[in-house]
C-alpha positions as CSV (number, residue, x, y, z in Angstrom):
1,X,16.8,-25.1,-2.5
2,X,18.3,-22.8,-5.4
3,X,18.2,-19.1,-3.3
4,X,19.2,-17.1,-6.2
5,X,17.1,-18.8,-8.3
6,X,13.8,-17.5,-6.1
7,X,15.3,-14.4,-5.6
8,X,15.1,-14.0,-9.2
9,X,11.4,-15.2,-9.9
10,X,10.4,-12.7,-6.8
11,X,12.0,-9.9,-8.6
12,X,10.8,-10.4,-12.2
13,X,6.9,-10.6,-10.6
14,X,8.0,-7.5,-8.6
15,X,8.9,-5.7,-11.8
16,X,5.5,-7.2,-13.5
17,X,3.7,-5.9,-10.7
18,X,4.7,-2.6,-10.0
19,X,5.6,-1.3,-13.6
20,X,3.8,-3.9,-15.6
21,X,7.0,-4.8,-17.7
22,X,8.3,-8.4,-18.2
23,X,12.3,-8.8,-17.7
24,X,14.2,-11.9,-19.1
25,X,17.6,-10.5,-17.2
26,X,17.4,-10.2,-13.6
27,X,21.3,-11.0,-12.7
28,X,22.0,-11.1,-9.3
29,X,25.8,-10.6,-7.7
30,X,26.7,-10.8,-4.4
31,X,26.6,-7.7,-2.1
32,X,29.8,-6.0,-1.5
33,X,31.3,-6.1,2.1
34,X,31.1,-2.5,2.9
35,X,26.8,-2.7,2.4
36,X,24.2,-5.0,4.2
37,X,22.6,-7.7,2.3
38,X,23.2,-10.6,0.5
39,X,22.7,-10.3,-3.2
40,X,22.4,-7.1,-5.3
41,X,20.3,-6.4,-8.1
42,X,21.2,-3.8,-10.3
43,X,18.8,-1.6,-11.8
44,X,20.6,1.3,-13.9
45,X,19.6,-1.6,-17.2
46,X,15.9,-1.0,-16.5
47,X,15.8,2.6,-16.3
48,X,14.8,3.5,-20.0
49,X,12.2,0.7,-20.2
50,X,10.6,1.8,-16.9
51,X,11.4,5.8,-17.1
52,X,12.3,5.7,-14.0
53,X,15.5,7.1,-11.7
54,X,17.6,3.9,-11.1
55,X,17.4,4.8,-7.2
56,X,14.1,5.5,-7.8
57,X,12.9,1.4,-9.2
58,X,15.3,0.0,-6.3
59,X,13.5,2.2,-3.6
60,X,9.8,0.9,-5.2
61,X,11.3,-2.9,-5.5
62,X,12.8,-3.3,-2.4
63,X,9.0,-2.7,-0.6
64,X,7.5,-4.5,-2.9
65,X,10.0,-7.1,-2.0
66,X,9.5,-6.5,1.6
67,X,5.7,-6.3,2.1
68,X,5.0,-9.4,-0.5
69,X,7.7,-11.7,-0.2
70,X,8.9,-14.1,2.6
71,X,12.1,-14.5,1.0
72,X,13.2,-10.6,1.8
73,X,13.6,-9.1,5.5
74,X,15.6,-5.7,4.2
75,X,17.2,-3.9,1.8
76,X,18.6,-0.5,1.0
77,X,19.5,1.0,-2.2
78,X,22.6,2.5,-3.1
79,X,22.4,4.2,-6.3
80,X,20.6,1.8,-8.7
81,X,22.2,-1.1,-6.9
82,X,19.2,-2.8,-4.7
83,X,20.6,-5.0,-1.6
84,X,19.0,-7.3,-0.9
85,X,18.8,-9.3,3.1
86,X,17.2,-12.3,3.6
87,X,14.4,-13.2,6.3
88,X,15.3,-16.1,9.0
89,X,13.1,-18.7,8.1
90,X,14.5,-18.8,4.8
91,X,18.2,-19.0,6.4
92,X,16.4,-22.0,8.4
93,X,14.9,-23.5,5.3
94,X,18.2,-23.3,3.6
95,X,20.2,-24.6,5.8
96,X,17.7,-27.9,6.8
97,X,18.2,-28.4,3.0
98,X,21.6,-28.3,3.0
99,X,21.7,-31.2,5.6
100,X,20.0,-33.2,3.5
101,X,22.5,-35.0,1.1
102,X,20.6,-35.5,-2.5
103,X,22.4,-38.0,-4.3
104,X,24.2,-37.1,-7.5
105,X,22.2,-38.1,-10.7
106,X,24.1,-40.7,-13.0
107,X,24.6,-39.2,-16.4
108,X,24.9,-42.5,-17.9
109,X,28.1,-41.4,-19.4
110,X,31.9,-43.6,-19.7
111,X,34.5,-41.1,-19.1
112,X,38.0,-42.3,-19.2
113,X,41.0,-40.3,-18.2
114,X,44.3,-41.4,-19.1
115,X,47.6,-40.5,-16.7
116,X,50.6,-41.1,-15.4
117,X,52.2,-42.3,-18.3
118,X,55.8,-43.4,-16.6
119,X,58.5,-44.6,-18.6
120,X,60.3,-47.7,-17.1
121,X,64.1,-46.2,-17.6
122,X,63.6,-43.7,-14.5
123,X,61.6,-43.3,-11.3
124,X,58.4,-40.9,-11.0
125,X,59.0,-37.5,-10.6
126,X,57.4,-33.7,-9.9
127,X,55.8,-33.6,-13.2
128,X,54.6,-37.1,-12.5
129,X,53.7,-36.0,-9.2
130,X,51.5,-33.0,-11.0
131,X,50.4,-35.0,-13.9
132,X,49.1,-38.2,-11.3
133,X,47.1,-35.5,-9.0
134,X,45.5,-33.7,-12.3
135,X,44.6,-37.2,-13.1
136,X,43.0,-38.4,-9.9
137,X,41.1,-35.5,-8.9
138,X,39.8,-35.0,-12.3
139,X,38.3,-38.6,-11.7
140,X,37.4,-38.0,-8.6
141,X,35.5,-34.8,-9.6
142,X,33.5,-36.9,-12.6
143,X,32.7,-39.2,-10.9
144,X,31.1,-37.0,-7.7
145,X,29.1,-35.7,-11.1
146,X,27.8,-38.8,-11.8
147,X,29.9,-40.3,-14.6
148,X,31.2,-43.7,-14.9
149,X,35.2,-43.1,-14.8
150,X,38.1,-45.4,-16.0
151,X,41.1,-44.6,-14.7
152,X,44.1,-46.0,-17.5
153,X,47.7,-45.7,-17.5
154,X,50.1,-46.6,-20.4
155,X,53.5,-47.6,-19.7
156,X,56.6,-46.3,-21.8
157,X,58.4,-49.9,-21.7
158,X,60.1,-50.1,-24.6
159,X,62.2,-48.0,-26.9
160,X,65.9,-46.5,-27.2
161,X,65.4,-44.9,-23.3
162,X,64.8,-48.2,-22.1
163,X,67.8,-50.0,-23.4
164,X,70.3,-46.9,-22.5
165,X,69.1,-48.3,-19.0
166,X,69.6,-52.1,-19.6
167,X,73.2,-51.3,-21.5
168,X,74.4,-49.8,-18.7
169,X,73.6,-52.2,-16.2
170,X,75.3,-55.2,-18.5
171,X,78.5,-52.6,-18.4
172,X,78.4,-51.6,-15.0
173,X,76.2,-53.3,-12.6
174,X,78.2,-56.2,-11.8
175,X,79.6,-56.5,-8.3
176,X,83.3,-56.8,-7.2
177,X,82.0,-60.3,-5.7
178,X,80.6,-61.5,-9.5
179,X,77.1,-60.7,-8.4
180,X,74.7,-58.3,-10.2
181,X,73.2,-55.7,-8.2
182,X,69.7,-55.8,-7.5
183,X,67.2,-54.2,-5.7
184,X,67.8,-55.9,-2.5
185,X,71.3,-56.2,-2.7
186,X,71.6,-51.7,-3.1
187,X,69.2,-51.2,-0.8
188,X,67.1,-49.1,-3.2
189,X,63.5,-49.0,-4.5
190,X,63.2,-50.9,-7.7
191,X,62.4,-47.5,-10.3
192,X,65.3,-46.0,-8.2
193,X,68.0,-48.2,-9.3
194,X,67.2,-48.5,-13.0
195,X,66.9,-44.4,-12.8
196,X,70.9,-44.9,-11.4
197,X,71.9,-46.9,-14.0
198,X,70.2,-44.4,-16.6
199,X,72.4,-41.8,-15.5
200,X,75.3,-43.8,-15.3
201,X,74.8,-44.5,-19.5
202,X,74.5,-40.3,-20.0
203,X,77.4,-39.6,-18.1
204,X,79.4,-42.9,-19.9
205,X,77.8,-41.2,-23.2
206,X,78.6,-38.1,-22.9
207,X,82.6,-38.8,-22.2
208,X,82.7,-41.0,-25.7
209,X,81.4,-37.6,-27.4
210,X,83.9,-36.0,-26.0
211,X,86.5,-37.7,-27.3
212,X,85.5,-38.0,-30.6
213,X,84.7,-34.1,-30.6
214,X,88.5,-34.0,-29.3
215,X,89.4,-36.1,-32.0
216,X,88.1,-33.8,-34.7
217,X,84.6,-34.9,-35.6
218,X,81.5,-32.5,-35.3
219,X,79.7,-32.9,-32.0
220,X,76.4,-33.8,-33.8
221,X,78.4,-36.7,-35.6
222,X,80.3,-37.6,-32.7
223,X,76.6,-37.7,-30.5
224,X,75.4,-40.3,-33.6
225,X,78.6,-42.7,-33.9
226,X,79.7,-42.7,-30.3
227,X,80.0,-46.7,-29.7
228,X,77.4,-46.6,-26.6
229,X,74.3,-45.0,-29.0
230,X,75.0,-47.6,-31.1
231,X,74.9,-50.5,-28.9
232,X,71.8,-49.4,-27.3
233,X,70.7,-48.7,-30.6
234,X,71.9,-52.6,-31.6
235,X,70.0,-53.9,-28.2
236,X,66.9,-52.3,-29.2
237,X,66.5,-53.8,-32.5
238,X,67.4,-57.3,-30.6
239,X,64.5,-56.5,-28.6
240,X,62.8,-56.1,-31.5
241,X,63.6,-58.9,-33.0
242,X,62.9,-61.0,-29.9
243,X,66.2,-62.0,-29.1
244,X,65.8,-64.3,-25.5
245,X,68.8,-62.8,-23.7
246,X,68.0,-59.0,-24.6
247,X,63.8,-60.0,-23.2
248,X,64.6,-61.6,-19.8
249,X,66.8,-58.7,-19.4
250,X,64.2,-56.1,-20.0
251,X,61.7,-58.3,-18.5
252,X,64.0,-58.6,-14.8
253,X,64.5,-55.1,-14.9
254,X,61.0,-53.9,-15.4
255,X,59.4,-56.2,-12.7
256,X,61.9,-54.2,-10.1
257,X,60.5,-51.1,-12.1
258,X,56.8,-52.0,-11.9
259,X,57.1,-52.9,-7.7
260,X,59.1,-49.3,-7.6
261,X,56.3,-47.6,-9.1
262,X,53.5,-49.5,-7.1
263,X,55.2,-47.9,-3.7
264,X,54.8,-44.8,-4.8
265,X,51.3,-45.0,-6.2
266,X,49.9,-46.5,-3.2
267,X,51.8,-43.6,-1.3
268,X,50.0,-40.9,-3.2
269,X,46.9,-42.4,-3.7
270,X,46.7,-43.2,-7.4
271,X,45.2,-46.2,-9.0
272,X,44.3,-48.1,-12.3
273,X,41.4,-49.8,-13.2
274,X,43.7,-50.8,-16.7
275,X,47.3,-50.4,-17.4
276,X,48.6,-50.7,-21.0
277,X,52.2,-51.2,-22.1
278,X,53.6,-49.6,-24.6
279,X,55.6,-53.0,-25.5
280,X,52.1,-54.5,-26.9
281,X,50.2,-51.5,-28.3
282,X,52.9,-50.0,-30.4
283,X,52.8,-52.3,-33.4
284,X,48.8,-52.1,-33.6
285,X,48.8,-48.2,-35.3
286,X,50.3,-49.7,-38.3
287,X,46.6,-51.9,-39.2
288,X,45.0,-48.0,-38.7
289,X,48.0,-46.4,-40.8
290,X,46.5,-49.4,-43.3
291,X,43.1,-48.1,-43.2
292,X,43.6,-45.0,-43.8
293,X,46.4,-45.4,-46.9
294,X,43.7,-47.3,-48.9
295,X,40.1,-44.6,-47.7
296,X,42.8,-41.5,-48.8
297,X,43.5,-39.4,-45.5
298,X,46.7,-40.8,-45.4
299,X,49.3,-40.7,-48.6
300,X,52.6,-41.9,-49.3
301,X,55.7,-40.4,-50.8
302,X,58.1,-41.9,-53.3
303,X,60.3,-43.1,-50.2
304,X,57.8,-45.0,-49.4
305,X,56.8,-43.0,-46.0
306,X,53.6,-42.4,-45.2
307,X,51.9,-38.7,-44.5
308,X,48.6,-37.1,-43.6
309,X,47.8,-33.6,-45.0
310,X,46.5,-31.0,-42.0
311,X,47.4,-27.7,-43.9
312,X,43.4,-27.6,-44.5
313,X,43.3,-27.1,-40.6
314,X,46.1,-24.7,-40.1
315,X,48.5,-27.3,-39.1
316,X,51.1,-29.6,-41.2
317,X,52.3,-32.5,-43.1
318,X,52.3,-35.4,-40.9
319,X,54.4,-38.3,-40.7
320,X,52.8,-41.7,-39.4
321,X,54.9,-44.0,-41.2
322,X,58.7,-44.2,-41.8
323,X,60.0,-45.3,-44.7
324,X,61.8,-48.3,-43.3
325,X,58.1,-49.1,-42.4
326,X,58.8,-48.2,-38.3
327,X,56.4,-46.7,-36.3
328,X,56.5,-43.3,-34.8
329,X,55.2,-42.0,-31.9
330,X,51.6,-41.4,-33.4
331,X,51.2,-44.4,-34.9
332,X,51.4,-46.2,-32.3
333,X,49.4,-43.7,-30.2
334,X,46.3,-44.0,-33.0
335,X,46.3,-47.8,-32.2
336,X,46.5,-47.7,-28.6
337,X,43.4,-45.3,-28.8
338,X,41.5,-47.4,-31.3
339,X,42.1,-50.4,-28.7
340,X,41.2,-48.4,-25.3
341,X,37.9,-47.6,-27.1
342,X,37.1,-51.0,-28.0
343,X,38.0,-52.4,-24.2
344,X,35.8,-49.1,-22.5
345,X,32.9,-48.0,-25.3
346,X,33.6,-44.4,-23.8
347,X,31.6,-41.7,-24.6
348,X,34.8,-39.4,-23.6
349,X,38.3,-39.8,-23.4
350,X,40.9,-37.6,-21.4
351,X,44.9,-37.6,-22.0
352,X,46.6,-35.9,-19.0
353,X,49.8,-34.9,-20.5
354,X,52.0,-32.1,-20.4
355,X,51.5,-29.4,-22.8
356,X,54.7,-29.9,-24.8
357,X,52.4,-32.6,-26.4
358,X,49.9,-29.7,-27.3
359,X,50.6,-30.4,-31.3
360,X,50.6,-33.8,-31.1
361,X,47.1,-34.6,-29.5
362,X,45.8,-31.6,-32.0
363,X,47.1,-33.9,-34.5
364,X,45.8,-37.2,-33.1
365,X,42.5,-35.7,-32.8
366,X,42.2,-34.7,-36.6
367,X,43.3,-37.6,-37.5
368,X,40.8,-39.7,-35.5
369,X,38.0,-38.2,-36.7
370,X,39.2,-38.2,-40.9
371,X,39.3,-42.1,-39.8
372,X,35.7,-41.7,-39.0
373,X,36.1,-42.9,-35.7
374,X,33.0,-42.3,-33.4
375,X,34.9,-41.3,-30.2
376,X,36.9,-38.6,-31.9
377,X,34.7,-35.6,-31.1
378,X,34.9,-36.5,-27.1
379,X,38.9,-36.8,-27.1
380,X,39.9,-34.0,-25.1
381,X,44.0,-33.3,-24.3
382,X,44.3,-32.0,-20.0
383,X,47.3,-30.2,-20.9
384,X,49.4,-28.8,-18.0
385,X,52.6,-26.8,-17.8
386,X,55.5,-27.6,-16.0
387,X,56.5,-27.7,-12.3
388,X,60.0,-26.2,-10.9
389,X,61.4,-25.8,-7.5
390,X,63.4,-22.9,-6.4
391,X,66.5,-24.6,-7.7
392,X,65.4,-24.5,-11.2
393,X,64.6,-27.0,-14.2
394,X,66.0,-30.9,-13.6
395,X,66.8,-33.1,-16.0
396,X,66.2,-36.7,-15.1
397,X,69.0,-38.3,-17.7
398,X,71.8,-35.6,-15.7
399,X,70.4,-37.3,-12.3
400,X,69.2,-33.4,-11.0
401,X,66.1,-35.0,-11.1
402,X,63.5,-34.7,-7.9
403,X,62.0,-37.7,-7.8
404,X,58.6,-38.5,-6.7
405,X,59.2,-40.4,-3.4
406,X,62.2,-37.5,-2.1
407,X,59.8,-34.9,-3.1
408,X,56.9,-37.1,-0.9
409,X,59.7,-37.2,2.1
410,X,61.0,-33.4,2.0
411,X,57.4,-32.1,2.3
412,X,56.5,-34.3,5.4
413,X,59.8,-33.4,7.0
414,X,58.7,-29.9,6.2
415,X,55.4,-30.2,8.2
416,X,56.9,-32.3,11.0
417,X,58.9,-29.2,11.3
418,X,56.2,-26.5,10.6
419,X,54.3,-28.7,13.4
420,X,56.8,-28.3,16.2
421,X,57.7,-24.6,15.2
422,X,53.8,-24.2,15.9
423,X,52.3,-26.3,18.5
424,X,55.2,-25.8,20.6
425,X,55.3,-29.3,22.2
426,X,51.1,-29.7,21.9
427,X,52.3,-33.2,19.4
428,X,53.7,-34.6,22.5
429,X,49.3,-36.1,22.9
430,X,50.2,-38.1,19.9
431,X,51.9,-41.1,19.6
432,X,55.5,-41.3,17.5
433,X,52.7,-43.3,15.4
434,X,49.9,-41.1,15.3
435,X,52.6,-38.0,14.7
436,X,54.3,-40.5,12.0
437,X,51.0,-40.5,10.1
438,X,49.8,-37.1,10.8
439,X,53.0,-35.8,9.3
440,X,52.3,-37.7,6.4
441,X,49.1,-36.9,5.2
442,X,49.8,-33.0,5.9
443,X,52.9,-33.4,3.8
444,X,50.8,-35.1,0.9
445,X,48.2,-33.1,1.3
446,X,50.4,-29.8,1.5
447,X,51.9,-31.3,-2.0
448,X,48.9,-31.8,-3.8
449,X,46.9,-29.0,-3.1
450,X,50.0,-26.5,-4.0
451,X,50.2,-28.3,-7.1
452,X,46.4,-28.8,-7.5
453,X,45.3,-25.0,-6.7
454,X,46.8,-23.7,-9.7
455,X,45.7,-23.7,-13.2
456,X,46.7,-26.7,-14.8
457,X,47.9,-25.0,-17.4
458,X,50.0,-22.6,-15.8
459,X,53.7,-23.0,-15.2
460,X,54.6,-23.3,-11.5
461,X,57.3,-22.9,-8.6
462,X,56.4,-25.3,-5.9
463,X,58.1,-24.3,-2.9
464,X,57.6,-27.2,-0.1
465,X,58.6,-25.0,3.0
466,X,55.4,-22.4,1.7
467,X,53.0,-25.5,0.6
468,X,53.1,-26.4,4.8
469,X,52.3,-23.2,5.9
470,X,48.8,-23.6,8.0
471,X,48.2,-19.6,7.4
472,X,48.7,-19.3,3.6
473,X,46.6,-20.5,1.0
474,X,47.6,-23.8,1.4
475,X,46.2,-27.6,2.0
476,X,47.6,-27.5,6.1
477,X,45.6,-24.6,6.2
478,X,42.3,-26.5,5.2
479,X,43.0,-29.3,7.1
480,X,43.2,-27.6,10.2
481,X,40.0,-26.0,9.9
482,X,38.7,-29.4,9.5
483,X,40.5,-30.4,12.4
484,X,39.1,-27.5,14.2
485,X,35.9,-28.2,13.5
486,X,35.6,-31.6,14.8
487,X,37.0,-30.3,18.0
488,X,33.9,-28.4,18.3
489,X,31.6,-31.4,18.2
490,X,34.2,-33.3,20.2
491,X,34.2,-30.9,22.9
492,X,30.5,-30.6,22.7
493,X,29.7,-34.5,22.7
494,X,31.7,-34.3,26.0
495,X,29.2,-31.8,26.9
496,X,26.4,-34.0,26.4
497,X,25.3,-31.7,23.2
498,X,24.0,-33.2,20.1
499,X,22.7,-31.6,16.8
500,X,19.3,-31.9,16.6
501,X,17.3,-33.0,13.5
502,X,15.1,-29.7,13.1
503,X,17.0,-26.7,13.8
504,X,15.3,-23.8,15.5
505,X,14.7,-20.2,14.1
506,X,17.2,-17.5,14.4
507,X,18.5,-14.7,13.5
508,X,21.8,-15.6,11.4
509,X,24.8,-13.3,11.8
510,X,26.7,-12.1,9.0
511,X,29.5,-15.1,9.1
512,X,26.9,-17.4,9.6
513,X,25.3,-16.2,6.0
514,X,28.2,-16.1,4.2
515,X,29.3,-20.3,5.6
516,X,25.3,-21.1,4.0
517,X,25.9,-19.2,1.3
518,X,29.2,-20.8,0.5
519,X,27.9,-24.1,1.3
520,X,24.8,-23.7,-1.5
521,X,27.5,-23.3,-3.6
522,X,29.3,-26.5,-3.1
523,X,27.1,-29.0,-5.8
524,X,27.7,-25.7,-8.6
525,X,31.6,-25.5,-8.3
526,X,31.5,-29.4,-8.0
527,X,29.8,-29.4,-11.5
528,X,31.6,-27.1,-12.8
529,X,35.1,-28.1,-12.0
530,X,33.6,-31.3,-13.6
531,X,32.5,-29.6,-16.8
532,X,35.8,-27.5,-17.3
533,X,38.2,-30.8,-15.9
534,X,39.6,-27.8,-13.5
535,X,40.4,-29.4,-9.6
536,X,41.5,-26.0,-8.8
537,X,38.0,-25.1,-8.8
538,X,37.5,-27.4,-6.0
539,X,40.2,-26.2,-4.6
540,X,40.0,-22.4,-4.1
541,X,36.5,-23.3,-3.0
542,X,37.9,-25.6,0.1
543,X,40.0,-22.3,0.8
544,X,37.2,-19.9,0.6
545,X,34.7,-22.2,2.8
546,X,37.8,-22.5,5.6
547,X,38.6,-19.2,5.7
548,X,34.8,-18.4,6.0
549,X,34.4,-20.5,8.9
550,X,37.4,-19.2,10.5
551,X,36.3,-15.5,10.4
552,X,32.9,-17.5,12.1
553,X,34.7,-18.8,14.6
554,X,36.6,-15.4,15.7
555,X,33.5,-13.7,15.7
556,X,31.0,-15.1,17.6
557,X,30.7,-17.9,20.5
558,X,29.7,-21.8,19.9
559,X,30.4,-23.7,22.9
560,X,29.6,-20.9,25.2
561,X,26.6,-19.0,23.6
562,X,24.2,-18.5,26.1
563,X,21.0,-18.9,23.7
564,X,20.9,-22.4,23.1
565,X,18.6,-22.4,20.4
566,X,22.3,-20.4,18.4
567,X,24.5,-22.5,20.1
568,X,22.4,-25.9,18.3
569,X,22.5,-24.1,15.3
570,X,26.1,-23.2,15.1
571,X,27.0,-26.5,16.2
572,X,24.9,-27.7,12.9
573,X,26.8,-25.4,10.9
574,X,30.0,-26.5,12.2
575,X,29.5,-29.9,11.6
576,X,28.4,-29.2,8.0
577,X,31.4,-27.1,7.4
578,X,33.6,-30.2,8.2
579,X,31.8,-32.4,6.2
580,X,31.5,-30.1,3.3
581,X,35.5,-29.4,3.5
582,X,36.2,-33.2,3.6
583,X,34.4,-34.0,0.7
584,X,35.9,-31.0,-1.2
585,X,39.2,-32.3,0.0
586,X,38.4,-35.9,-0.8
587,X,38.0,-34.8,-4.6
588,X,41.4,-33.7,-4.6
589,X,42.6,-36.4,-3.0
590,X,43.5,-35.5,0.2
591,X,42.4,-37.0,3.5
592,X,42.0,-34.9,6.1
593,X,43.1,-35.0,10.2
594,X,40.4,-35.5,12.8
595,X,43.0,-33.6,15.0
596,X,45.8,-31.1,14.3
């Protein structure tokens, strides 16, 4: 039942009636606070057609309204603004529609969303955290609108970064007992240890420039001939090569990587329906490089380097080949996207990278569709700026990183202690098991939905002590609502109440209209955090509906309302608050607490 969307066909034959004019515009906007009504129709626009006072055409609608329509109870005019209330029965109508879940329409449409992108020198970390959310809920949000999502992940396993990693674990990972350090033997999550011994090789580095700058030679030189680079430098092209020792190595010390990174994605909720590794796409750009050498978008200069013109499309000469023959990053990038499209067929494709890759994807884009390819005009860049904490920017190879699971750990401490600062000893009815997992999913869920509420392509401070807050604008906040709601129908279950399956007539109070009205709008933001790939759509809208049914709650009485014919109703609405909230929370990927 579209409200607005009657509204507006009961004022256009108004207009037709009264005045004998046809209207194509009859915007509505919602009433403001200080006035009664619901929606307002402004009528200062029609006041030359109709040569009428503005007041005047509201005065003469609003009656009309009133004596021939059942959708309008009252109104008053302010001005030329016409406000607009709406009868009971059409509150009831509303609201038995609302109960009614109508199942989303399949567009018939692939989607696939690339994220995460890890790279197997280093653990996950905040902008993994944000990146991995954007991802998730963006799928989550597609798919609510009926799309058939692939979730994908490619997996930085190979290059220079890689072997700084497996260097310095051949220099310093060996035990004072001969051993090798693994995993098990340090105690420490698999990504977590070859993150160690990546810092370990920058700090090792970094002292070798230092003595060459102290030895005379410029610190650019020194950075390029400083005997570590090299060897990492000398270990990558073994890899390259194939050399057995150099693979098992990098195989070993991936497979702790891989079971580090599945701990954490099973902690936060992320999954893959396909992974690809970089280690067996990034030789497959070179065929498309090929392709497009002998059709002319690509060209190649006398060092034998190859080049794409994009000055035609205010942006540059390109480099795609080297002249040694190597690829660079967008080589490999235009096969890996050739190959997910021939696994998928997708009609779209989504890259959820960080927006210092804004260039490059406009690049691999243009390119994509010179090639010809079919896909190109659905390849679409999520680009998102950068998280800090209150401490600043961290570098990951300077090990000032935050990593994903600490970050995970300091937010559920930081609602464990939010918790006992503000139930004052009420968690004492839940078990050290129950509390254990309560604290967890308000820490994740205080994470995401700081992270998640903002633009994605803002830059943002993520305090965690402000994300727990359960009075801000925050994901604790939400999920106590939730939780407060299904202490109503607990409490009236114990009653012996029960919602009934046609709700009685009454007269709605203000709070009560603004929850329905909110709740109509639940399938529109839904579709249109879809169309825009925007979760903090969904987000602010979970906010708006709790704090809605909050102000409800203050205001008038549930359990105890004397009428029971409003106390059923308000029970209803209650109920479809929580649901509502849940599944707005479920499309960011947070669960929410049946108690708080």
């Amino acid at each position: 039942m579209d409200l607005q969307a009657q509204l507006k066909t009961a004022i256009t034959e108004a207009i037709a009636t009264v005045y004998g004019e046809t209207v194509s515009d009859t915007t509505l906007q919602p009433t403001k606070k200080e006035f009664e009504g619901l929606y307002t129709f402004v009528t200062f626009p029609l006041t030359k057609s109709l040569r009428r006072a503005p007041a005047e055409i509201g005065q003469q609608l609003g009656q009309w309204l009133v004596q021939n329509s059942d959708l309008v109870s009252r109104f008053n005019v302010v001005q030329g603004f016409l406000n607009l209330s709406v009868a009971d029965r059409v509150w009831t109508d509303l609201f038995t529609s609302l109960r009614t879940d109508a199942p989303v329409a399949a567009k018939g449409q692939s989607v696939m969303v690339e994220f995460s992108s890890p790279n197997t020198n280093k653990p996950l970390h905040l902008g993994h955290l944000r990146n991995n959310f954007l991802g998730e809920s963006v799928s989550r949000i597609l798919d609510a609108n009926g799309f058939d999502v692939v979730r994908t992940c490619i997996v930085n396993d190979r290059g220079i970064h890689i072997c700084k990693s497996m260097l310095a674990y051949q220099k310093f990972g060996q035990q004072p007992d001969g051993s090798w350090e693994t995993p098990e033997s340090s105690g420490l999550k698999g990504d977590h240890l070859i993150g160690k011994y990546y810092v370990l090789f920058d700090k090792a580095y970094k002292v070798e420039i230092e003595q060459l700058v102290g030895e005379g030679i410029e610190k650019e030189k020194a950075e390029k001939q400083a005997p570590l680079i090299l060897e990492a430098q000398a270990m990558l092209r073994r890899w390259e090569q194939g050399d057995a020792e150099t693979v098992t190595l990098w195989k070993r010390m991936n497979t702790w990587v891989y079971a580090g990174f599945e701990k954490t994605y099973q902690k936060i909720g992320t999954r893959f329906d396909k992974t690809y590794y970089e280690s067996q796409t990034y030789l497959l750009g070179k065929e498309v490089v090929e392709e497009g050498l002998k059709t002319g978008v690509f060209y190649r200069k006398d060092d034998n380097s190859v080049w794409i013109d994009l000055t035609d499309e205010s942006l540059d000469h390109k480099l795609v080949l080297r002249s040694d023959g190597t690829s660079v990053y967008i080589t490999q990038d235009l096969g890996t996207t050739d190959l997910k499209f021939n696994d998928f067929h997708n009609q779209r494709s989504l890259w959820v990278v960080g927006n210092e890759q804004d260039y490059h994807f406009q690049v691999l884009f243009k390119i994509m569709k010179r090639l010809g390819r079919s896909y190109a005009d659905g390849c679409y860049h999520l680009s998102y700026g950068m998280v800090d904490l209150p401490t600043g920017k961290m570098k990951s190879r300077e090990g000032t990183v935050v990593d994903a699971d600490d970050l995970v750990n300091t937010v559920t401490e930081a609602a464990r202690t939010a918790a006992d600062e503000a139930t004052k000893g009420k968690m004492d009815e839940f078990s050290p098991d129950e509390q254990e997992t309560l604290f967890q999913m308000i820490g994740l869920g205080a994470l995401k939905y700081f992270l998640l509420k903002v633009d994605a392509q803002k830059r943002m401070l993520f305090n965690p002590e402000e994300s727990v807050d359960v009075h801000g604008h925050t994901g604790p906040f939400i999920q106590y609502t939730y939780a407060r709601t299904r202490s109503v129908m607990r409490k009236a279950a114990d009653a012996g109440l029960s919602v009934p399956a046609e709700l009685p007539v009454v007269s709605f109070h203000p709070t009560e209209q603004q929850l329905l009205f909110l709740l109509t709008q639940y399938p529109q933001r839904v579709a249109e955090a879809g169309a825009d790939y925007a979760p903090s759509y969904v987000a602010q809208y979970a906010y708006e509906l709790a704090k809605a049914f909050n102000q409800f709650y203050a205001e008038v009485t549930i359990l105890s309302e004397p009428n029971r014919n409003l106390l059923l109703v308000r029970l209803a609405l209650s109920e479809l608050v929580g649901q509502t909230i849940k599944k707005s929370m479920r499309l960011l990927g947070i669960d929410v607490p049946e108690k708080m």
